[in-house]
Structure formats: C-alpha cells, structure tokens
C-alpha positions as a printed Julia matrix, in Angstrom:
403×3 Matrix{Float64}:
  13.36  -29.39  21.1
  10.77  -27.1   22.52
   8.78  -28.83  25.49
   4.66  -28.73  24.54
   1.92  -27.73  26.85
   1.32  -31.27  28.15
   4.98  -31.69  28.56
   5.42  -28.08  30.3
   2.0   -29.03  32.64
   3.54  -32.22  33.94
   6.46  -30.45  34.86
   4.95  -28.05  36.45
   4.1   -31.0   39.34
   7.61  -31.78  39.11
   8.89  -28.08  40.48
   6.98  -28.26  43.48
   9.88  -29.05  45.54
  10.97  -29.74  49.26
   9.8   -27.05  51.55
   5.83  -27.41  51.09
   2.85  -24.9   51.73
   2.43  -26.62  55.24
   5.34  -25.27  56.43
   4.74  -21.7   55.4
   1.03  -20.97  55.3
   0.74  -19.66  59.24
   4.07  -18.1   59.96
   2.59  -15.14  61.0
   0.08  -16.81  63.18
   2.64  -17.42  65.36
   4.89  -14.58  64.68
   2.09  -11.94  65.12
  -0.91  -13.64  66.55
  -2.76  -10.15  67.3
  -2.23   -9.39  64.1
  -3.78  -12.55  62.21
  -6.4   -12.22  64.95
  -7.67   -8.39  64.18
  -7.49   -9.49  60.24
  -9.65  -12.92  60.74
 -13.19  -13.07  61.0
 -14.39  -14.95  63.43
 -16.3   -18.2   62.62
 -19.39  -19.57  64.23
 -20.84  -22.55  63.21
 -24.36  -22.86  62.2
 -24.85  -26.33  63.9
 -23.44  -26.44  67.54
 -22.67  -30.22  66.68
 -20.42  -29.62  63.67
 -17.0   -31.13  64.37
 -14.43  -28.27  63.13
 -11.16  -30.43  64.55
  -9.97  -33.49  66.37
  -7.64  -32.82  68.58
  -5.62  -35.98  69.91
  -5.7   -37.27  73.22
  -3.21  -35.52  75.4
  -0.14  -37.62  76.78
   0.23  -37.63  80.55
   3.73  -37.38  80.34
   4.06  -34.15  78.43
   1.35  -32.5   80.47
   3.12  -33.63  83.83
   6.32  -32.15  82.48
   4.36  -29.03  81.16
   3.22  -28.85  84.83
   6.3   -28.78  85.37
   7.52  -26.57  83.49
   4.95  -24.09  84.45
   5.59  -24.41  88.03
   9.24  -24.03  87.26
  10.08  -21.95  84.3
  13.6   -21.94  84.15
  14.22  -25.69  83.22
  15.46  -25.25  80.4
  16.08  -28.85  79.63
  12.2   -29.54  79.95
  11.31  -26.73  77.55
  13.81  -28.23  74.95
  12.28  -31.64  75.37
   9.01  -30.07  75.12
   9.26  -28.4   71.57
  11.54  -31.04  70.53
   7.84  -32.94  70.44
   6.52  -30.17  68.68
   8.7   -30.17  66.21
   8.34  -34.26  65.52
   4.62  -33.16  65.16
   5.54  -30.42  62.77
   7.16  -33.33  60.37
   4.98  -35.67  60.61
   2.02  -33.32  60.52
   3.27  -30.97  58.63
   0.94  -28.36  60.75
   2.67  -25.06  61.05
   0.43  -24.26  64.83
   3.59  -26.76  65.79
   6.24  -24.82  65.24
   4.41  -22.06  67.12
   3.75  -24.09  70.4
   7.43  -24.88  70.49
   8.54  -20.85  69.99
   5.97  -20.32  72.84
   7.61  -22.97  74.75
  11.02  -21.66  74.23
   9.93  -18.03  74.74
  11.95  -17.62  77.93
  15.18  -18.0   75.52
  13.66  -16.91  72.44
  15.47  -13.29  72.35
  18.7   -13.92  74.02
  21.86  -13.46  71.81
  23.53  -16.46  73.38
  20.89  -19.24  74.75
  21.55  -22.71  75.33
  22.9   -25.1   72.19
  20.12  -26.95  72.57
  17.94  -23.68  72.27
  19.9   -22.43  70.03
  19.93  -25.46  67.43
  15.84  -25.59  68.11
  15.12  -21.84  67.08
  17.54  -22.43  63.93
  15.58  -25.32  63.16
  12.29  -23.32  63.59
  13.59  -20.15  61.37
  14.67  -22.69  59.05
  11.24  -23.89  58.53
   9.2   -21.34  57.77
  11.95  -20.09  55.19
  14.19  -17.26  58.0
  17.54  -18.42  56.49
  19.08  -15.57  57.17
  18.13  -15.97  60.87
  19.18  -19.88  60.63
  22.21  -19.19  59.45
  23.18  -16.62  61.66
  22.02  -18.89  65.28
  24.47  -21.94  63.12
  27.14  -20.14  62.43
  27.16  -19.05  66.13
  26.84  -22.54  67.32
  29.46  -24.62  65.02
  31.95  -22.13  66.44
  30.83  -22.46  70.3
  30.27  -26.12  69.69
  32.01  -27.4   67.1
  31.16  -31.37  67.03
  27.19  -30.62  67.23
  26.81  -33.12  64.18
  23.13  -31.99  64.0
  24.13  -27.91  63.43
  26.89  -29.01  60.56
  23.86  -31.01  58.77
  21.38  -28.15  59.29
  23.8   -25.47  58.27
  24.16  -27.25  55.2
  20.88  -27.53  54.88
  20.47  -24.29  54.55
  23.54  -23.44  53.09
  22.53  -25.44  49.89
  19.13  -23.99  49.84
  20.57  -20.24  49.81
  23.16  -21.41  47.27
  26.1   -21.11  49.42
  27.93  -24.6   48.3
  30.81  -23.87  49.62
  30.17  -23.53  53.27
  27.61  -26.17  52.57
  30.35  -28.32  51.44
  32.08  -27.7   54.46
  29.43  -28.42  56.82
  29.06  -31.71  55.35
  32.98  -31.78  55.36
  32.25  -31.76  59.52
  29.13  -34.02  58.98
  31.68  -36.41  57.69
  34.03  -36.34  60.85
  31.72  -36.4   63.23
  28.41  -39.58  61.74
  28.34  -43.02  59.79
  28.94  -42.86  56.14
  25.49  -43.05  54.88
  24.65  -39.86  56.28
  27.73  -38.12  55.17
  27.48  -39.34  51.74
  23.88  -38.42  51.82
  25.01  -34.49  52.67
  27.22  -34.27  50.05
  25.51  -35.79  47.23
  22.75  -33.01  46.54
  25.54  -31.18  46.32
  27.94  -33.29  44.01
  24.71  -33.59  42.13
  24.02  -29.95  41.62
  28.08  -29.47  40.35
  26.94  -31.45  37.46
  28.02  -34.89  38.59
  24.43  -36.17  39.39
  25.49  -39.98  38.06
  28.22  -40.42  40.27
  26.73  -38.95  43.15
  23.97  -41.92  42.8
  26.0   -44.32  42.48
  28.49  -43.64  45.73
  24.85  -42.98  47.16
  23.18  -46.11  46.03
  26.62  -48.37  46.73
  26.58  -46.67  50.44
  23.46  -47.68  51.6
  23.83  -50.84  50.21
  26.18  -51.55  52.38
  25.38  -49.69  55.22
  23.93  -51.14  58.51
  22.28  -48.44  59.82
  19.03  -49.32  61.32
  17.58  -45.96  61.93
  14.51  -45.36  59.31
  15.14  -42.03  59.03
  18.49  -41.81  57.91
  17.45  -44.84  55.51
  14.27  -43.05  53.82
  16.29  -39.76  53.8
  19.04  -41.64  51.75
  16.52  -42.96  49.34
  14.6   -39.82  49.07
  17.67  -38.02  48.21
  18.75  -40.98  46.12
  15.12  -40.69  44.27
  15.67  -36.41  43.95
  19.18  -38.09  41.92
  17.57  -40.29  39.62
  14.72  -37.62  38.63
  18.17  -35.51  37.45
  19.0   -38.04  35.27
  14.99  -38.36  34.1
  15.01  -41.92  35.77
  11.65  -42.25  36.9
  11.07  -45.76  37.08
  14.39  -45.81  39.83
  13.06  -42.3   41.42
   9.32  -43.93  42.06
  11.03  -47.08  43.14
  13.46  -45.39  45.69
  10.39  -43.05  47.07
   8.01  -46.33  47.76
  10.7   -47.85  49.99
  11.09  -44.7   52.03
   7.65  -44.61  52.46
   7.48  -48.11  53.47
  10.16  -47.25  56.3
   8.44  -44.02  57.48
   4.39  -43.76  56.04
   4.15  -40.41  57.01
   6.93  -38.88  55.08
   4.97  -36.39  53.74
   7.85  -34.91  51.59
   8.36  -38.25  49.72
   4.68  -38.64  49.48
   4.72  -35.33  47.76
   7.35  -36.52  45.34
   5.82  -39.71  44.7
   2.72  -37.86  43.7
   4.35  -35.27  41.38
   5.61  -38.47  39.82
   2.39  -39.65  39.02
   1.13  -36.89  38.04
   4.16  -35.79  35.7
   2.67  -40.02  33.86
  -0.72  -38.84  33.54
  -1.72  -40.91  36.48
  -3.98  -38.49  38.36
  -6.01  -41.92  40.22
  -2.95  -42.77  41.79
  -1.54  -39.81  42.93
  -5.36  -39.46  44.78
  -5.25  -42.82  46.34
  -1.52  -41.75  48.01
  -3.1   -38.69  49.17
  -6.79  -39.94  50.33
  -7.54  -38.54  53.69
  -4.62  -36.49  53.81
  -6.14  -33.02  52.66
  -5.5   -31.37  55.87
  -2.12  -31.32  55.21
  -1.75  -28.34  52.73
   1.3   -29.13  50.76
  -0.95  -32.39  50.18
  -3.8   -30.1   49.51
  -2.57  -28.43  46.71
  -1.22  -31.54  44.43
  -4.6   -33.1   45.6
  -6.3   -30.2   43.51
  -4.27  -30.08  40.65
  -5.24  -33.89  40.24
  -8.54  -32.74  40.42
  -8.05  -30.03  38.33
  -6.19  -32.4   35.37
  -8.82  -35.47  35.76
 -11.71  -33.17  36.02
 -12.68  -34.69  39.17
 -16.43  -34.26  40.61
 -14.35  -32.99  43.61
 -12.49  -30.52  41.71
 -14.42  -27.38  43.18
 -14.43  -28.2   46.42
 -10.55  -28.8   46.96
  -9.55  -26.11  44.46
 -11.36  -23.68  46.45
  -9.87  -25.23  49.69
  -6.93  -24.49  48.35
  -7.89  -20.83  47.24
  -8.99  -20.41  50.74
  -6.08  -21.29  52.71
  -3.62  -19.21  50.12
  -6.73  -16.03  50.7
  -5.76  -16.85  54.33
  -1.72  -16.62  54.14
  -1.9   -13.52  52.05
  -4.4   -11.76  54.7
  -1.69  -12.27  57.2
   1.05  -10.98  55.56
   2.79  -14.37  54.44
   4.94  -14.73  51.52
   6.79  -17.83  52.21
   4.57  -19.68  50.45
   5.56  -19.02  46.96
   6.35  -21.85  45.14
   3.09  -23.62  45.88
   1.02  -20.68  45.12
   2.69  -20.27  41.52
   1.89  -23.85  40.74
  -1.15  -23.54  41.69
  -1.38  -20.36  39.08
   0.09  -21.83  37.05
  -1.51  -25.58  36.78
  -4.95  -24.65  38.11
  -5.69  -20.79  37.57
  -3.79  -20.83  33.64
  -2.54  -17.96  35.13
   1.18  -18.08  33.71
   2.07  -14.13  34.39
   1.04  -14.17  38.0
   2.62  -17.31  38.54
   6.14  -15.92  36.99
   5.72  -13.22  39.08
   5.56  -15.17  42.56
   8.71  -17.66  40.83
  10.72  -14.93  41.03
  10.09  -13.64  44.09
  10.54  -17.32  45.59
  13.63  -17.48  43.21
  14.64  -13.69  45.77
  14.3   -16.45  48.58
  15.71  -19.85  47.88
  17.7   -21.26  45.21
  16.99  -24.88  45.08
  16.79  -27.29  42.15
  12.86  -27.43  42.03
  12.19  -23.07  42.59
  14.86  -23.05  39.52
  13.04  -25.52  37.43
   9.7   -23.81  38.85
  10.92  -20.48  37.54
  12.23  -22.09  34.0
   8.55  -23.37  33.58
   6.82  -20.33  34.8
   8.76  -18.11  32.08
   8.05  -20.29  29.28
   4.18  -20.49  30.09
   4.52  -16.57  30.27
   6.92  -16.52  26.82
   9.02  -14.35  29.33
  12.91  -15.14  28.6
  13.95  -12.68  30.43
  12.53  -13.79  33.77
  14.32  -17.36  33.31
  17.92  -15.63  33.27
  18.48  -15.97  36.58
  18.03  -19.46  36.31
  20.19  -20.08  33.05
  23.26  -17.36  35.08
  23.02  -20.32  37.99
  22.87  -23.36  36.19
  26.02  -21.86  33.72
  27.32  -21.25  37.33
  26.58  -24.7   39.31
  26.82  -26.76  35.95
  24.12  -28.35  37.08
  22.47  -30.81  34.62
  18.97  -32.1   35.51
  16.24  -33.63  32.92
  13.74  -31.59  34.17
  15.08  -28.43  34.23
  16.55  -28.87  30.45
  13.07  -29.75  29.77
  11.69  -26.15  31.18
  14.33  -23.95  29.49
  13.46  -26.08  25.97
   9.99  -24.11  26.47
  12.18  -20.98  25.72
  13.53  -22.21  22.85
C-alpha cells in the first residue's frame, strides 16, 4: 500500500540516522583553517557585552600536562591522553572544534605512515568521524595486522566496515571482537549486522537475552546495547520497545546525544512535536539537535519556527562555504521536511548514498525518491536491500511511496 504524505513526513525523521550534522559541519575548519578563515567574514558584535560563548573552566591537570607537553613535545603518551579528552568532548558535545584540537595535538604523528597504535587507533577514530572511511579503514587494517588483539581497532573496523557495506570483514572484526571482550559487547557487534541479513528478530532476542544476563557495569557498553537493541525493534516497527530501550540508555548516560536523537525522531514519527522539544530544550547548540529541533518547529508551527529554521540554514550556508559535504543526510531532511524541497533533497541522498550505506541513508534515499516521484534514484537502494535481504518497517514503508 502506497505510504501518504503524513506517513512519508514522519519517516522522513526516522532516516536521520547515526552519524549527525555535529560531526560533519566543520571538517574543514580543521582540515584547512586558512581556508575557512579567507571565506568567513569576520564578526563584530554591536554590544561589547554580548556573550557569543561560554567556554568551561579549564582543568589544572590537562593544562599542567599541556605544559608539559609543550615543553616536551615528543611524549607521545601525553599527546594521546590529551586528545583522548578531546575526543570524550567530541561525544558528549558533539562539537566538531574537538576533533580538531586533538589532530592539532597529535600533529607531531599526524603524517607518519607508521605512528604509534595508540596514534594510530586515535587518527582512525578521528577520520572515522567526520565520514574519511577510506582513510579509517586503511590506519585499521594496518593496525589489526601489527596488533592483532587491539579489541578497540576490531570494533572500530567494524564500525566502519558496516557503514561502507563491507559485512564481511565487518563480520570478521566482530569475529575478533568476540575473542578478545565480554559477551554483551560481542553480541552487540554482530547484531546490526545479523539484523541487516534479514534476521532482525533473532538478532533482538540473543541481544535482549544477553544483556539480561550480563553483569557488566560499564554504562556505556549498557546504553550502547540498548541503543542498538532500540535501532532492532524500529526494524520490526516496534516502537513502543524502541522508545522504551532508548529512555533507559539515556537514563545510564544523559548526554547520549545519538539516542536522544532517536528518541526524538520517535516522537516526532507519533505526531508528538512537544515532546521531542522538551528532550531537546537547551540543547540547540548541538547541531544534529538543531536540525530535529526545527523540523518540530517547522511541523507544530512553533512561534520559534523562524528563528531555529534559519539557525539551521545558517550553519548548513556555513558548511557549504567551506567546502563540506559530509553533511548530507541532515541537509536532505532538512529539504526535504522543512524546505518541501523533494528534488534537491534526492539529489544530496544520493550523493550521501556515494558515501555511506547504512540502514537510515537507505531509508533516507527510499523517502527522498518517492517525495521526488523519482524511481529511478531509489534503485540503488532496492539492488542493496535484494542484496543484504534486509527487512526493516521503515524502509518497506519508503519504497511503498514508489508504488
């Protein structure tokens, strides 16, 4: 049955997917600061007493050991420590100048074929986040030879394995991930993947019944499980269990701003604009908040809705001045959703489909195609799912659009 507008608008919340705007929107700020500086104008405030940022206090342990480090630049185990704390920040935060300090700390090793592991896994980690897979894979590949029991490189080389839609040597990174962790976070490797074969019931289930009866104590293996656990039960168009599983990761970890996100596209995919506004209050300076925090707007016809629509026109105006086109699949929502703009917003879901290849860019680029009444632009999508045989709620939903 074909999916109606209302139906195809919630969805489009629904396709917004893991890797959010935050962690794209200033790649090149970092990657070519003289260039974003000769293409930004400078701004001066009117009032001298206008507050444009709070910065937070500094700690005095991570400026003695950047002391440190600048007095003696070859500790290489400081500079690790150093942008391992910028990378926290980067998750929490999700603030892309992050990433950037902890290049610049790692600078000295930045360009060598063979650095450290540890600088090695940390520039992976870095490429990996602002959507360099090619790069990421390359530096994991390298390391799961040199160091094959680095648990942390088999579980990011699937990571991006899975996102590049390379199952197999996803498969057997988690394969490693297996030999080398607890159970909860093996199972939790594998089951996007078991879930993306088709087999999204029983890959819940061996999920759920693992972290039942696991004991591990750390939250972030715990709200990862659910999360991935809630990304399950939206395959099977369980919402009820999805919203569920996403409230207790956020009660483990509030700032888990990726199962926020999800919790919110939930809402939104109800009708529930209100509540996906009270999980994001305050939170606007976080963009892949930003942008779900306008399309509420935009749906409820919010007294707000001009100001964060254009905040969100701004910062996009901003990435696209600086050369950056990682930001893709929140830009064609926000075409899509906000700007009724389905033809531009097919156009960037296939260019993001060019990049990555998970569940939410295919459903994004199902959607996108039936706004546009473009078949033709979904058959990438239907040529992988035939492949994967992949069912998912969400995505049939999309491709009934077509019909």
């Amino acid at each position: 049955m074909a999916a109606g507008a209302g139906s195809r608008r919630k969805l489009a919340v629904l396709a917004l997917g893991a890797v959010g705007l935050a962690g794209a929107l200033t790649v090149a700020a970092f990657a070519a600061p003289e260039r974003a500086a000769r293409r930004a104008a400078t701004y001066v405030p009117a009032d001298e007493r206008r507050v444009l940022a709070r910065v937070p206090a500094r700690d005095p342990e991570e400026v003695a050991a950047r002391s440190a480090l600048a007095a003696s630049p070859d500790r290489v185990e400081v500079a690790v420590e150093l942008a391992r704390l910028d990378l926290q920040r980067y998750r929490a935060l999700s603030d892309p100048r992050y990433l950037g300090r902890a290049q610049a700390t790692l600078a000295r090793w930045w360009k060598l074929p063979d650095p450290p592991d540890d600088v090695l896994l940390l520039r992976a980690t870095i490429h990996q986040s602002i959507h360099e897979f090619a790069a990421a894979r390359a530096d994991l590949d390298r390391l799961v030879v040199r160091s094959p029991d680095a648990a942390q490189a088999h579980l990011t080389r699937a990571v991006v394995a899975t996102v590049t839609a390379d199952y197999a040597a996803a498969r057997a990174s988690c394969a490693e991930v297996a030999r080398l962790t607890q159970p909860l976070v093996a199972t939790t490797c594998r089951a996007p993947l078991d879930g993306l074969a088709g087999h999204a019931r029983d890959a819940y289930d061996q999920l759920a019944g693992v972290l039942a009866r696991s004991r591990a104590s750390d939250p972030g293996v715990r709200g990862w499980a659910l999360t991935s656990l809630a990304e399950l039960a939206l395959q099977l168009g369980d919402l009820d269990a999805a919203e569920r599983h996403l409230r207790g990761a956020l009660a483990l970890d509030d700032g888990d701003a990726y199962a926020r996100n999800l919790l919110v596209d939930i809402l939104l995919d109800r009708g529930d604009a209100d509540a996906a506004r009270a999980l994001l209050d305050g939170r606007e300076t976080i963009d892949s908040h930003l942008v779900r925090l306008a399309i509420a707007a935009h749906v409820a016809h919010a007294p707000d809705e001009r100001r964060l629509v254009g905040l969100m026109r701004d910062r996009i105006e901003a990435a696209a001045q600086r050369g950056d086109r990682i930001h893709l699949r929140e830009e064609a929502r926000f075409a899509l959703v906000v700007e009724h703009d389905a033809r531009r917003a097919v156009a960037l879901a296939i260019d993001n489909w060019a990049v990555q290849k998970e569940l939410a860019d295919a459903r994004l680029l199902a959607e996108t195609a039936a706004a546009a009444h473009d078949q033709a632009a979904a058959a990438p999508v239907l040529a992988w799912a035939r492949e994967t045989g992949v069912r998912d709620a969400w995505l049939d939903r999309a491709l009934g659009g077509l019909r």
